[in-house]
mmCIF file of the N, C-alpha and C atoms, coordinates in Angstrom:
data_MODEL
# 
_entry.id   MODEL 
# 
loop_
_atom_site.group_PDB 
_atom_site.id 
_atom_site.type_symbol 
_atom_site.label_atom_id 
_atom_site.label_alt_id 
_atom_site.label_comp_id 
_atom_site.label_asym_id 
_atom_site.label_entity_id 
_atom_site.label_seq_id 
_atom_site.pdbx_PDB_ins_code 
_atom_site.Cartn_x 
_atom_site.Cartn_y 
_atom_site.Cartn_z 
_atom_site.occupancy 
_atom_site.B_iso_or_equiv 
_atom_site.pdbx_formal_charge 
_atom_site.auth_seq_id 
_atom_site.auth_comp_id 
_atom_site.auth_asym_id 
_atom_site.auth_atom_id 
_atom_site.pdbx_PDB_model_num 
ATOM 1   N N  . UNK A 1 1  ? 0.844   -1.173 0.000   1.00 0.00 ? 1  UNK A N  1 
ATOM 2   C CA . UNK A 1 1  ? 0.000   0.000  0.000   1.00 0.00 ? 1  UNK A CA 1 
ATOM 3   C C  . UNK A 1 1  ? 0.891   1.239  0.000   1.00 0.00 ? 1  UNK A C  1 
ATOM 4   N N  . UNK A 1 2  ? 0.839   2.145  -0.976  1.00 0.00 ? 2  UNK A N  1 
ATOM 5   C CA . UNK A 1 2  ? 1.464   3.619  -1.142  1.00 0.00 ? 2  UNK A CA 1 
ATOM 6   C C  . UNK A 1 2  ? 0.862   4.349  0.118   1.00 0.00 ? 2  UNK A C  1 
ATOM 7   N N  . UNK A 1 3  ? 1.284   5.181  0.560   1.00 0.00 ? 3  UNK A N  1 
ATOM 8   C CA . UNK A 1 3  ? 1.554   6.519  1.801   1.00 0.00 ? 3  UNK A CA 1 
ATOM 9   C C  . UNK A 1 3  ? 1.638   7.579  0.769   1.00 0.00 ? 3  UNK A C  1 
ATOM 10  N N  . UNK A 1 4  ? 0.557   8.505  1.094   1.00 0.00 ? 4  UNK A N  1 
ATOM 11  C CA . UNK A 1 4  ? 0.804   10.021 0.793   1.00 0.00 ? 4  UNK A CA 1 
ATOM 12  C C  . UNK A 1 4  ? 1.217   10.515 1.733   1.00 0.00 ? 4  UNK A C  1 
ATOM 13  N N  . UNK A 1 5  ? 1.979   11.685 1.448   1.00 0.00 ? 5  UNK A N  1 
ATOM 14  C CA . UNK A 1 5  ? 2.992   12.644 2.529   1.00 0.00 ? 5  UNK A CA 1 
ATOM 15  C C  . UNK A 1 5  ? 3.048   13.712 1.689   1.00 0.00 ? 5  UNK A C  1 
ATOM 16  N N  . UNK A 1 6  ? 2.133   14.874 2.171   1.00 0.00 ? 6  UNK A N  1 
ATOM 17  C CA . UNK A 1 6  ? 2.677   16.186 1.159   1.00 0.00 ? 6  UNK A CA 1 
ATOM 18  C C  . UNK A 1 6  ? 2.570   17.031 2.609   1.00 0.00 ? 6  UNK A C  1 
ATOM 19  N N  . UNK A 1 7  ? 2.966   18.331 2.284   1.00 0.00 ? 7  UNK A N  1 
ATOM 20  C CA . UNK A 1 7  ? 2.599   19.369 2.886   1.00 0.00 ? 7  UNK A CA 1 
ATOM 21  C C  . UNK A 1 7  ? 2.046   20.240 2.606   1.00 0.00 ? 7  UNK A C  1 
ATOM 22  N N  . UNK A 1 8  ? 1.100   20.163 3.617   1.00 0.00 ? 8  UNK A N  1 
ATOM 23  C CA . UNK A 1 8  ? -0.092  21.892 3.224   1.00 0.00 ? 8  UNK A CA 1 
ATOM 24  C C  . UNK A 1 8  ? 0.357   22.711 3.148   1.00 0.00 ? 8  UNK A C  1 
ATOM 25  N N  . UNK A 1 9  ? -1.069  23.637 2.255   1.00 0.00 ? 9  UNK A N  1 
ATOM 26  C CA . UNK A 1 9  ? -0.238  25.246 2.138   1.00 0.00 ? 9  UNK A CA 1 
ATOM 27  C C  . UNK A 1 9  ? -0.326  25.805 4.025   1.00 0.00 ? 9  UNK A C  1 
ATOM 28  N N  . UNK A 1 10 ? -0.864  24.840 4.997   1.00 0.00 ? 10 UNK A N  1 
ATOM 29  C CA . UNK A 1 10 ? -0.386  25.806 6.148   1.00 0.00 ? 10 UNK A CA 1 
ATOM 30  C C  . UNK A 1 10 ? 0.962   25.078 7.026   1.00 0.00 ? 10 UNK A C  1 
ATOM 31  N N  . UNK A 1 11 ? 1.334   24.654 6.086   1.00 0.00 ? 11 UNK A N  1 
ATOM 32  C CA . UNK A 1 11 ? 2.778   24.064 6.658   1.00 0.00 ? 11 UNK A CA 1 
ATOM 33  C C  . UNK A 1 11 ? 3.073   22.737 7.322   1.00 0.00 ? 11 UNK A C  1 
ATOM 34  N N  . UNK A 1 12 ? 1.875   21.613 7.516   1.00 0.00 ? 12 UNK A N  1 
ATOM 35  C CA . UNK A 1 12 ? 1.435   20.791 8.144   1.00 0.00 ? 12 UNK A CA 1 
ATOM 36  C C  . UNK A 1 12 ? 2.268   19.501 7.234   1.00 0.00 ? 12 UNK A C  1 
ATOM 37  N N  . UNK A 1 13 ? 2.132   18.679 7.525   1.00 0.00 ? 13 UNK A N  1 
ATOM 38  C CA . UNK A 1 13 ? 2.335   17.600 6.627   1.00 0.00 ? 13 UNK A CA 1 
ATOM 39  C C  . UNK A 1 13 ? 1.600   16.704 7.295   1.00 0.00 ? 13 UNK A C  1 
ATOM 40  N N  . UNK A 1 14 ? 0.700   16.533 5.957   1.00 0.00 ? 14 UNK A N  1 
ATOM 41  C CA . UNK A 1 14 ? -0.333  15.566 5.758   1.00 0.00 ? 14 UNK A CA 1 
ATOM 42  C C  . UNK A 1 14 ? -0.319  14.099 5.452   1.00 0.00 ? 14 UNK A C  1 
ATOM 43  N N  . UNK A 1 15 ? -0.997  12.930 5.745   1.00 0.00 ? 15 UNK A N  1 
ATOM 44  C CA . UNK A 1 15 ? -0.540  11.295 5.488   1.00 0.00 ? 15 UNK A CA 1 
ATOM 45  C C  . UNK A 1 15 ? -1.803  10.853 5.393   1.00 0.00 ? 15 UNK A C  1 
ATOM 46  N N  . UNK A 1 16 ? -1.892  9.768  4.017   1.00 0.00 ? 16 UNK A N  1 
ATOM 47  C CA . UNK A 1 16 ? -3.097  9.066  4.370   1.00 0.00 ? 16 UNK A CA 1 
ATOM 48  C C  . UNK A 1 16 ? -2.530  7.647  3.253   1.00 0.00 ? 16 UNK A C  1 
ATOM 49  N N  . UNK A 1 17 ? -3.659  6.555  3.226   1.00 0.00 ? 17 UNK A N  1 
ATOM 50  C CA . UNK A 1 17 ? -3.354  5.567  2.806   1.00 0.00 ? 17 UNK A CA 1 
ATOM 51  C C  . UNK A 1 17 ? -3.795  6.106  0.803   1.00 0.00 ? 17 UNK A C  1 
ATOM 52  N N  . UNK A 1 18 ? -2.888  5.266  -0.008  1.00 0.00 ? 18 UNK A N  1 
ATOM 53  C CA . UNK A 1 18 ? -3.455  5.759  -1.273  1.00 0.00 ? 18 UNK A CA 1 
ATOM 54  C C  . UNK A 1 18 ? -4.484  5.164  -1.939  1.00 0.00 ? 18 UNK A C  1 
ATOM 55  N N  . UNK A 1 19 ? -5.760  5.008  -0.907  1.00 0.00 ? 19 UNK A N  1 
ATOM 56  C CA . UNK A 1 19 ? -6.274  3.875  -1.783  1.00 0.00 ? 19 UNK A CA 1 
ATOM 57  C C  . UNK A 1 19 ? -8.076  4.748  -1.113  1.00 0.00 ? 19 UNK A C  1 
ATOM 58  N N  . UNK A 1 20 ? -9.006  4.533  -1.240  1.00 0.00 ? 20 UNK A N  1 
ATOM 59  C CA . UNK A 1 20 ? -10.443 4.892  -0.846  1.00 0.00 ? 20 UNK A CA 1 
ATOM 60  C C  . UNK A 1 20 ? -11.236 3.637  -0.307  1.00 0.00 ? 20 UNK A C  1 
ATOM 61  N N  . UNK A 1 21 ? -12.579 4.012  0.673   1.00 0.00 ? 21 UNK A N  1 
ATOM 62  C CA . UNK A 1 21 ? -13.127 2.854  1.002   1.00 0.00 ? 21 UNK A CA 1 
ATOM 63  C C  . UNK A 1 21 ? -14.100 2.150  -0.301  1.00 0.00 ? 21 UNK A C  1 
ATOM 64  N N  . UNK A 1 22 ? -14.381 3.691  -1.499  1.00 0.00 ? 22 UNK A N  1 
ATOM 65  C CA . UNK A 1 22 ? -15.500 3.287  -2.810  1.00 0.00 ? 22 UNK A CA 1 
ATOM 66  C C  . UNK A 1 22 ? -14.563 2.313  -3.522  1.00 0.00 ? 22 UNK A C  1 
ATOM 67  N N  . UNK A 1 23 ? -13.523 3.088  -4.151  1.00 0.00 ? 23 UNK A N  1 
ATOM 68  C CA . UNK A 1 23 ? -12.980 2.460  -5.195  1.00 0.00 ? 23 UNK A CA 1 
ATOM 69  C C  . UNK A 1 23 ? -11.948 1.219  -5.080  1.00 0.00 ? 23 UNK A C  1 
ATOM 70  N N  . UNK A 1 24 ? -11.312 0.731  -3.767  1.00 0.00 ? 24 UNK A N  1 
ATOM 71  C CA . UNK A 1 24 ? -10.566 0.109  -3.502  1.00 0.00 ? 24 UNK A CA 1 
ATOM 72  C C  . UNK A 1 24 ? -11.035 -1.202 -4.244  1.00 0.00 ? 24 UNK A C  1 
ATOM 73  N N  . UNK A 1 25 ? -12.159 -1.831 -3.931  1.00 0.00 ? 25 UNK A N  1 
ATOM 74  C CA . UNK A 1 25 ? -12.198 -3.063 -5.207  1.00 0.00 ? 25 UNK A CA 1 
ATOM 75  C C  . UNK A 1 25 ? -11.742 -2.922 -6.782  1.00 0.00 ? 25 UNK A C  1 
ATOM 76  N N  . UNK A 1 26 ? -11.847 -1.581 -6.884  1.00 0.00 ? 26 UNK A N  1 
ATOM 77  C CA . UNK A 1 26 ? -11.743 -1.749 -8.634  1.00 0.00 ? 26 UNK A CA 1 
ATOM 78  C C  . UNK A 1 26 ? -10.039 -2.239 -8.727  1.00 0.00 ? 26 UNK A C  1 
ATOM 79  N N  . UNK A 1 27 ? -9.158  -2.185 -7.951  1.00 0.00 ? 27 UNK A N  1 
ATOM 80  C CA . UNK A 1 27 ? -7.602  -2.418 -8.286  1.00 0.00 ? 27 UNK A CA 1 
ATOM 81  C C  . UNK A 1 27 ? -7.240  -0.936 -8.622  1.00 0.00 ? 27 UNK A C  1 
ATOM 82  N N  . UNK A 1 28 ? -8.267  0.158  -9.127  1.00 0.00 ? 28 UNK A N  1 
ATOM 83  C CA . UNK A 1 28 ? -7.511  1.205  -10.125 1.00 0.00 ? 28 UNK A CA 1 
ATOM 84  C C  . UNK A 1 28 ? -8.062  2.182  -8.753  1.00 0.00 ? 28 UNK A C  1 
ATOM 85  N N  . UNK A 1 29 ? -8.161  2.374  -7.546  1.00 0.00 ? 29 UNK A N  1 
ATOM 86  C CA . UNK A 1 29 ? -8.402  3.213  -6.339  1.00 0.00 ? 29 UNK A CA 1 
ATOM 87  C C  . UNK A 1 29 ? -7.564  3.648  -5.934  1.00 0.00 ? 29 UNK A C  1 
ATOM 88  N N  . UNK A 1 30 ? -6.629  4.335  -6.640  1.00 0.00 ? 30 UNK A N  1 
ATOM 89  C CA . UNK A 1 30 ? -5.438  4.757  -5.931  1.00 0.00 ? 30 UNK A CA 1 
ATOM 90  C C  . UNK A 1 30 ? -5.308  6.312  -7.035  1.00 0.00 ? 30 UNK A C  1 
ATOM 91  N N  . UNK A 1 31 ? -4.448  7.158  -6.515  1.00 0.00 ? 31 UNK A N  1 
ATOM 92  C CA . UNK A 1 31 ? -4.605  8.772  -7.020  1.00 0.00 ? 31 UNK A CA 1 
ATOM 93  C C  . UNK A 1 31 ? -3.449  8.637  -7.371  1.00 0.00 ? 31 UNK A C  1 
ATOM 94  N N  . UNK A 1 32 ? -3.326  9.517  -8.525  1.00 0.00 ? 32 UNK A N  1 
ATOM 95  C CA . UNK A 1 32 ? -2.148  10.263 -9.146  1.00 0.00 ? 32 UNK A CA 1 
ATOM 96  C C  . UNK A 1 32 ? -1.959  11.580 -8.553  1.00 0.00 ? 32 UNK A C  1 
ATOM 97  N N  . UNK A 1 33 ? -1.259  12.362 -8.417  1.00 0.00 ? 33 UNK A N  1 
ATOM 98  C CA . UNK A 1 33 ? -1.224  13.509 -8.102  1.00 0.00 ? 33 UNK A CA 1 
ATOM 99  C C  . UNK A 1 33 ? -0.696  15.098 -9.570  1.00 0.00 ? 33 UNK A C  1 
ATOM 100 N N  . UNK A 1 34 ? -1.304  15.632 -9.402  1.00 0.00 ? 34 UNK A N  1 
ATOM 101 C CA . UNK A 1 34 ? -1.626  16.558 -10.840 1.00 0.00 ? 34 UNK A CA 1 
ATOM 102 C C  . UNK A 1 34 ? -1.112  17.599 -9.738  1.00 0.00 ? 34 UNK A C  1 
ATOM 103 N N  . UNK A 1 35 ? 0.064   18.627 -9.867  1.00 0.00 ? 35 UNK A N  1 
ATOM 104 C CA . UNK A 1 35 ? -0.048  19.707 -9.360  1.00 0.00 ? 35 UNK A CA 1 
ATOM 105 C C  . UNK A 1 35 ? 0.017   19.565 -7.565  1.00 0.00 ? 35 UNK A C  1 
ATOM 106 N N  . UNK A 1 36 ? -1.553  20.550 -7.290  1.00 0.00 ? 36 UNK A N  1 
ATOM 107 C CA . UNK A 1 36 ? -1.872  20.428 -5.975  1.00 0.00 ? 36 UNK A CA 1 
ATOM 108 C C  . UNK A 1 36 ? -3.102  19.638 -5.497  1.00 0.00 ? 36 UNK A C  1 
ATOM 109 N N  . UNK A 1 37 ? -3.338  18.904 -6.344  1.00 0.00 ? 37 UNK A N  1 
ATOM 110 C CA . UNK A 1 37 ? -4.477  17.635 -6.522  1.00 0.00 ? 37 UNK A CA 1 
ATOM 111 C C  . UNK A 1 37 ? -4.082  16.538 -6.485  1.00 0.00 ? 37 UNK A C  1 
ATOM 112 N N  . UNK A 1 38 ? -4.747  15.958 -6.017  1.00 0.00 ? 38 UNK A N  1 
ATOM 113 C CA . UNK A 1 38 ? -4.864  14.128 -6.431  1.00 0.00 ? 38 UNK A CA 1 
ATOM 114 C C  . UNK A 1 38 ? -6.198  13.565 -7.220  1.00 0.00 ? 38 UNK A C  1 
ATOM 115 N N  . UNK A 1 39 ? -5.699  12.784 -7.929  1.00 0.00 ? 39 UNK A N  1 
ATOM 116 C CA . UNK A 1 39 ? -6.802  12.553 -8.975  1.00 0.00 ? 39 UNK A CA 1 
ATOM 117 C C  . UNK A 1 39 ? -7.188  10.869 -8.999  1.00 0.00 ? 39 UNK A C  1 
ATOM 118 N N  . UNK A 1 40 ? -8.051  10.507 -8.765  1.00 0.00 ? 40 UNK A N  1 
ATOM 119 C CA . UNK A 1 40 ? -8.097  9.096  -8.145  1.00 0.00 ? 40 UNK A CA 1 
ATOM 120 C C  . UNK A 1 40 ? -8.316  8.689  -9.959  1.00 0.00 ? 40 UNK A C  1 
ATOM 121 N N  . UNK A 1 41 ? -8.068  6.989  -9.995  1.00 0.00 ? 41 UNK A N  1 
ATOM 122 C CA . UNK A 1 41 ? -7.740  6.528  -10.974 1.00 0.00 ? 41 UNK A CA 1 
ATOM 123 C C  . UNK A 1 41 ? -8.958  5.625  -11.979 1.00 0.00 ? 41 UNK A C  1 
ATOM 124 N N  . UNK A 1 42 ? -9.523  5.557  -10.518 1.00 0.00 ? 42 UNK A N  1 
ATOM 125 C CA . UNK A 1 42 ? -11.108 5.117  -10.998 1.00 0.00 ? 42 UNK A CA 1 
ATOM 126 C C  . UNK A 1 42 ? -11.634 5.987  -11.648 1.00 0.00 ? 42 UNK A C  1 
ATOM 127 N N  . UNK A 1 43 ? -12.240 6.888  -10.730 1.00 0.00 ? 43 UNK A N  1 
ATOM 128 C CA . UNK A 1 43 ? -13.527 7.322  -10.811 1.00 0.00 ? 43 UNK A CA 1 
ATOM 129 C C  . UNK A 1 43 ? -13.493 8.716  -11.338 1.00 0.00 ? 43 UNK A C  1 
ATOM 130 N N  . UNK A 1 44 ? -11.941 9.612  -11.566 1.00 0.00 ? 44 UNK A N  1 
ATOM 131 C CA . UNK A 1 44 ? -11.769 10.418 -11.547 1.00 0.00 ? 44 UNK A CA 1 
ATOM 132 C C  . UNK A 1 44 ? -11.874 11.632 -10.874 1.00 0.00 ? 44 UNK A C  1 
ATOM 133 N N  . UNK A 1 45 ? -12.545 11.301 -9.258  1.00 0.00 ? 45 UNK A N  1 
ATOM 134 C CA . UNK A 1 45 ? -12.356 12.157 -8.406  1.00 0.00 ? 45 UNK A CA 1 
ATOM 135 C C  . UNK A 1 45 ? -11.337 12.625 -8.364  1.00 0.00 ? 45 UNK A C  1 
ATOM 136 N N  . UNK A 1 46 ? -11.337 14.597 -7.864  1.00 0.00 ? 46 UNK A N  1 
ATOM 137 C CA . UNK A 1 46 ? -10.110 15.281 -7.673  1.00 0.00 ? 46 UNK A CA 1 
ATOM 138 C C  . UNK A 1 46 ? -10.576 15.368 -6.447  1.00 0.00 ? 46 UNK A C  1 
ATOM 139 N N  . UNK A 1 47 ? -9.490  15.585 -5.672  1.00 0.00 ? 47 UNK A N  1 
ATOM 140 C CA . UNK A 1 47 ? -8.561  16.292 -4.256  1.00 0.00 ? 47 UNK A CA 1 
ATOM 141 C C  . UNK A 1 47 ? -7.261  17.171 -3.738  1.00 0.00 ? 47 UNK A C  1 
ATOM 142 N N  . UNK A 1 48 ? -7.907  18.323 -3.540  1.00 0.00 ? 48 UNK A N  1 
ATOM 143 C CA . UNK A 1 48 ? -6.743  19.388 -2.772  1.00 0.00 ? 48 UNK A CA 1 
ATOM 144 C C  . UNK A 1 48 ? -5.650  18.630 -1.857  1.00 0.00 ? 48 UNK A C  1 
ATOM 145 N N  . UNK A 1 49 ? -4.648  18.981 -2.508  1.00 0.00 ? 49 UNK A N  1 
ATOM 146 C CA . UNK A 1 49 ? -3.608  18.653 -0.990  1.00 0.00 ? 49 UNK A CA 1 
ATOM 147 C C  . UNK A 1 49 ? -4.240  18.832 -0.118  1.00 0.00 ? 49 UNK A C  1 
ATOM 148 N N  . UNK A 1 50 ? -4.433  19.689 0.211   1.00 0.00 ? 50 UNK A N  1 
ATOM 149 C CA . UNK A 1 50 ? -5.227  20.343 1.605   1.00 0.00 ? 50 UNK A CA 1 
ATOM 150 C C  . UNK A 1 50 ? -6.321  19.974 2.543   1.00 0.00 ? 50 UNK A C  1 
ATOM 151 N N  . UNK A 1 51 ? -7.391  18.732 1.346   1.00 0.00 ? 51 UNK A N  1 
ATOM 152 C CA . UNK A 1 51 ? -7.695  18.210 2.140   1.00 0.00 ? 51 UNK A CA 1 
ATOM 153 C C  . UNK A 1 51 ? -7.443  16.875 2.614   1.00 0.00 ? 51 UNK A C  1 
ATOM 154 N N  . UNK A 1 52 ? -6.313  16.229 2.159   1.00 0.00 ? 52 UNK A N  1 
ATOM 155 C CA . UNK A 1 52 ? -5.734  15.119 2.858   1.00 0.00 ? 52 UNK A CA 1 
ATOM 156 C C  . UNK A 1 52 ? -5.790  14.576 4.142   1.00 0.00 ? 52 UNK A C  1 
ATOM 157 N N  . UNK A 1 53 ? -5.565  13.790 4.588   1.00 0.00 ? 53 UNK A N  1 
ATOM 158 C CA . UNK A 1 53 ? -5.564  14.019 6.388   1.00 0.00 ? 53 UNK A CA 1 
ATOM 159 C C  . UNK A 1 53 ? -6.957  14.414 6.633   1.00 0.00 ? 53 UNK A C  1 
ATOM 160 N N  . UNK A 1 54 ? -8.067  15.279 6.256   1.00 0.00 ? 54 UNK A N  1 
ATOM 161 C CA . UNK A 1 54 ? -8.866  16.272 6.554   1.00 0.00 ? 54 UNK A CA 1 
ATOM 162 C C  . UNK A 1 54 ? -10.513 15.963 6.885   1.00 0.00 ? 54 UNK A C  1 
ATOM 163 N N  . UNK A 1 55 ? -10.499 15.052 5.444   1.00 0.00 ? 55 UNK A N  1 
ATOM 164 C CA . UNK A 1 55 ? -12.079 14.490 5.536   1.00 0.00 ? 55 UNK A CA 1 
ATOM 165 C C  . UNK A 1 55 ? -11.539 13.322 5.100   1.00 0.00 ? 55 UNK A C  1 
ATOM 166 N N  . UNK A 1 56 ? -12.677 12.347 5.645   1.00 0.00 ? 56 UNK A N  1 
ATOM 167 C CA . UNK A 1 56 ? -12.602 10.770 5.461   1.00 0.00 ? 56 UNK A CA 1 
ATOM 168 C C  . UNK A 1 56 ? -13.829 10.659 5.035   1.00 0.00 ? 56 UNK A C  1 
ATOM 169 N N  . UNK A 1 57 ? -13.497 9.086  5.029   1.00 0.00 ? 57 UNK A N  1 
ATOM 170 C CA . UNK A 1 57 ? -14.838 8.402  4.600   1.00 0.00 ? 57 UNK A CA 1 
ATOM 171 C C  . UNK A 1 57 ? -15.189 8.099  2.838   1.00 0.00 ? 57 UNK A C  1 
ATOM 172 N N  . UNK A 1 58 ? -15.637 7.966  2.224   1.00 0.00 ? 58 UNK A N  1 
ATOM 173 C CA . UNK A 1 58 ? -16.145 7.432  0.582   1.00 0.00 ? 58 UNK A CA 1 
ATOM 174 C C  . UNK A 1 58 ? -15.440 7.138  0.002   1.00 0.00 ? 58 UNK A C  1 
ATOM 175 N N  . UNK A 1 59 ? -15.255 8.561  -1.090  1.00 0.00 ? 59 UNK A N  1 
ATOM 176 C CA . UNK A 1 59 ? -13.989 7.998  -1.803  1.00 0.00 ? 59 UNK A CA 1 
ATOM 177 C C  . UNK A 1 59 ? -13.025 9.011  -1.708  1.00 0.00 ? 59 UNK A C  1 
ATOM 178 N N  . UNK A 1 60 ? -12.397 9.437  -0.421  1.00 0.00 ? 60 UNK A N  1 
ATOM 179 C CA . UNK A 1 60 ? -11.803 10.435 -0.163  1.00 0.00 ? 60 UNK A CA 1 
ATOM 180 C C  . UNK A 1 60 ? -10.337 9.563  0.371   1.00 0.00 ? 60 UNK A C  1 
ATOM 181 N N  . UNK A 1 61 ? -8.824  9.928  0.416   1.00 0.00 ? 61 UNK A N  1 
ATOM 182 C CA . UNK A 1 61 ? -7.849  8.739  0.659   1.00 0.00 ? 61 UNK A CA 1 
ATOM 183 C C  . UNK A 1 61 ? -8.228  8.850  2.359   1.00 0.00 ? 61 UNK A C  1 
ATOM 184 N N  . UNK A 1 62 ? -7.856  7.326  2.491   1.00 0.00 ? 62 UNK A N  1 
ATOM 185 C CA . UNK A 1 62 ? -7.678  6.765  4.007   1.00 0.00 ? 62 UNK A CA 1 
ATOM 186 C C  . UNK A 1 62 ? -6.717  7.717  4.710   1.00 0.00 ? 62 UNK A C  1 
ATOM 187 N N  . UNK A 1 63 ? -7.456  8.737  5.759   1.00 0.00 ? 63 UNK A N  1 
ATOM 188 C CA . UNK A 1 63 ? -6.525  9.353  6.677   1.00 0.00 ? 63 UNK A CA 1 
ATOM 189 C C  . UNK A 1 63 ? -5.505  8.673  7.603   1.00 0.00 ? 63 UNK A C  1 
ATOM 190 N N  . UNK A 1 64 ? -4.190  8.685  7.814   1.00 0.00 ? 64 UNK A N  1 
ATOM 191 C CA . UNK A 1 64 ? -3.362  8.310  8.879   1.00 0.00 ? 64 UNK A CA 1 
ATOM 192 C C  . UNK A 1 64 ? -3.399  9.178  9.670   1.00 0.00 ? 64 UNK A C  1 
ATOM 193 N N  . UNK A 1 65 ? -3.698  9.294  10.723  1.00 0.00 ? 65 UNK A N  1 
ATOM 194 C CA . UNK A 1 65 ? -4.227  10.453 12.099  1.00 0.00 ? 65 UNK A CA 1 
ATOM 195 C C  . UNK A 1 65 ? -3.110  10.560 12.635  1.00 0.00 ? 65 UNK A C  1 
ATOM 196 N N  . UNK A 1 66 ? -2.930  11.567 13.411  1.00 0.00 ? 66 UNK A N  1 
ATOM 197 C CA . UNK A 1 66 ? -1.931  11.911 14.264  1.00 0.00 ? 66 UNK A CA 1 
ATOM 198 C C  . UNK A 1 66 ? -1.428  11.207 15.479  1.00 0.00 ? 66 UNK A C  1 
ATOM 199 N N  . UNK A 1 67 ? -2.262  10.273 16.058  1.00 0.00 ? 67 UNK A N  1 
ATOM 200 C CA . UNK A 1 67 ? -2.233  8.819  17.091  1.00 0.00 ? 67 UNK A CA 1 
ATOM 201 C C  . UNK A 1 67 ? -1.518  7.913  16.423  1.00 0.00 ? 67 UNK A C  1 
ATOM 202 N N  . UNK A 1 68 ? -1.484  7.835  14.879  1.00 0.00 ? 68 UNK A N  1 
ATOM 203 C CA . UNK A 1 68 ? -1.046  6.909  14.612  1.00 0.00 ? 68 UNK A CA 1 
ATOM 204 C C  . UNK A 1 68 ? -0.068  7.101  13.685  1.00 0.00 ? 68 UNK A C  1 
ATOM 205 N N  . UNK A 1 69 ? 0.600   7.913  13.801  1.00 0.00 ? 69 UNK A N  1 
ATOM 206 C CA . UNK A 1 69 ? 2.223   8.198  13.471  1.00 0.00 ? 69 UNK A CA 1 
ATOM 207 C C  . UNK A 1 69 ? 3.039   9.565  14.364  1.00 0.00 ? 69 UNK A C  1 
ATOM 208 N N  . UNK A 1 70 ? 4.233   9.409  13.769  1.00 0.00 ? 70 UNK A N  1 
ATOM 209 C CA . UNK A 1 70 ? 4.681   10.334 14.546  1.00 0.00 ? 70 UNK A CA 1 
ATOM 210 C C  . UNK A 1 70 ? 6.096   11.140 13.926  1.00 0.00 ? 70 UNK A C  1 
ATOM 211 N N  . UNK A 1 71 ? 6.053   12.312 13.548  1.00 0.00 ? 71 UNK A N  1 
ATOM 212 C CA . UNK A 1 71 ? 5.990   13.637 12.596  1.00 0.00 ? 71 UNK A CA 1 
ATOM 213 C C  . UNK A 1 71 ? 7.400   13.501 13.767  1.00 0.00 ? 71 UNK A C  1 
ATOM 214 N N  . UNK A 1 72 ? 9.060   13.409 12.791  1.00 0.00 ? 72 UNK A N  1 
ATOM 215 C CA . UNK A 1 72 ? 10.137  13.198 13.770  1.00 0.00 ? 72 UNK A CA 1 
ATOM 216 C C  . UNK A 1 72 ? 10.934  14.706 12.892  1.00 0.00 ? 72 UNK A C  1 
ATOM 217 N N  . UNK A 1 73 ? 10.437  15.023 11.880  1.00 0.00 ? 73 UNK A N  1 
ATOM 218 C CA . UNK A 1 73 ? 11.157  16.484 11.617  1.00 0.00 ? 73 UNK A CA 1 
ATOM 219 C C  . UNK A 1 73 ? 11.461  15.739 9.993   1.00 0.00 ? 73 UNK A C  1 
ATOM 220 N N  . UNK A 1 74 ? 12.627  15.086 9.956   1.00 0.00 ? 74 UNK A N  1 
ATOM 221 C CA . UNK A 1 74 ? 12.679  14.675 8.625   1.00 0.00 ? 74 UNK A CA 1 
ATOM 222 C C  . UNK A 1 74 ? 12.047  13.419 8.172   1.00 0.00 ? 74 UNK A C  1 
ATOM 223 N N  . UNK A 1 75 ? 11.193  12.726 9.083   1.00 0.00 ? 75 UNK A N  1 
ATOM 224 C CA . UNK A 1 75 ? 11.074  11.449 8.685   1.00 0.00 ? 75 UNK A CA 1 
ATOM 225 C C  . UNK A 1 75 ? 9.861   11.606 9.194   1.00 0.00 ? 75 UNK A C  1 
ATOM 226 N N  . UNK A 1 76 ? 8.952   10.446 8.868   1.00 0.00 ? 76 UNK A N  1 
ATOM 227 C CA . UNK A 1 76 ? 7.506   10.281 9.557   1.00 0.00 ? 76 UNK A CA 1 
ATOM 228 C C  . UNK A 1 76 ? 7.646   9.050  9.886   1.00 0.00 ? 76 UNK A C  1 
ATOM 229 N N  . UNK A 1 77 ? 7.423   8.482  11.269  1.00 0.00 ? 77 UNK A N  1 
ATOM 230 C CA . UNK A 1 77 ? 7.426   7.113  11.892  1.00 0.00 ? 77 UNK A CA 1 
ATOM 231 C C  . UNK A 1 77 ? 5.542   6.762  12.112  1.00 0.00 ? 77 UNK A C  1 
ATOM 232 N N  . UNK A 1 78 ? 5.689   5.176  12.308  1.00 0.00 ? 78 UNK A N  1 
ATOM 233 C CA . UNK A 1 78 ? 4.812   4.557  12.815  1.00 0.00 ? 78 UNK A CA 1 
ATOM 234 C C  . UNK A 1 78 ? 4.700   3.683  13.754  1.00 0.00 ? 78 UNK A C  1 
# 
């Protein structure tokens, strides 16, 4: 499973799994990233960097929460 890791425009760095709870059967549920978007491969949903991490649920990527990693400066642990 791919890990997104970008950083917001408010300086944050964001993590989630690359895959959705809709599209994950199709095999093709996973995003490209265009710019400051992600563009899922199915369905052609777009997504802001920004909201990464942010909203969950459909077909939005699997958030990794802040409980469950840990932001070491250059590296991100789990």
């Amino acid at each position: 499973m791919e890990i997104i890791a970008v950083k917001a425009s408010d300086g944050t760095i964001r993590t989630a799994l690359n895959t959705c709870q809709a599209c994950y059967q199709s095999g093709r549920g996973y995003n490209k990233q265009v710019g400051d978007v992600f563009v899922r491969q199915n369905c052609g949903n777009r997504f802001r960097v920004d909201q990464v991490e942010k909203i969950k649920g459909g077909c939005n990527p699997v958030p990794i929460l802040e409980g469950d990693k840990t932001d070491l400066g250059a590296a991100i642990g789990g």
